[in-house]
N, C-alpha and C positions, 0 to 999 in steps of 0.2 A: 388634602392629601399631603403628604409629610416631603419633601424632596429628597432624593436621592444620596448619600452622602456617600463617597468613597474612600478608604485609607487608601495610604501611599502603597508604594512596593519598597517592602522591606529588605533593607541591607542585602547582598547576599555577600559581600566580602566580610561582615563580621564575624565574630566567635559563635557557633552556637552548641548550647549544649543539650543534650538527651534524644537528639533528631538525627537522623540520618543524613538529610541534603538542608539548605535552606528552607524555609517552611515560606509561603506564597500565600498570598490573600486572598485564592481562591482554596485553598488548602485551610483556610478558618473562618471560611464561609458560614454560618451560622451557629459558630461556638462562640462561646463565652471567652474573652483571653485577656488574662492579666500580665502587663508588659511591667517589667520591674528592672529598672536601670538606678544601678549604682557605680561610685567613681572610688580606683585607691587614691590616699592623699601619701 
């Protein structure tokens, strides 16, 4: 049996875009989600 692995809780003081409220772990419970962080220089 595989063990349990949980993410964190994500941000909610940062930017988000195309969502209405912060989006929550239980809110991408069995989606697919690709997390793509980039930085300006």
């Amino acid at each position: 049996m595989m063990p349990s692995i949980h993410a964190p809780a994500l941000p909610t003081d940062a930017v988000w875009f195309n969502v209405e409220r912060p989006l929550t772990p239980d809110d991408l419970r069995g989606k697919v989600v690709l997390l793509d962080f980039w930085t300006y220089a």
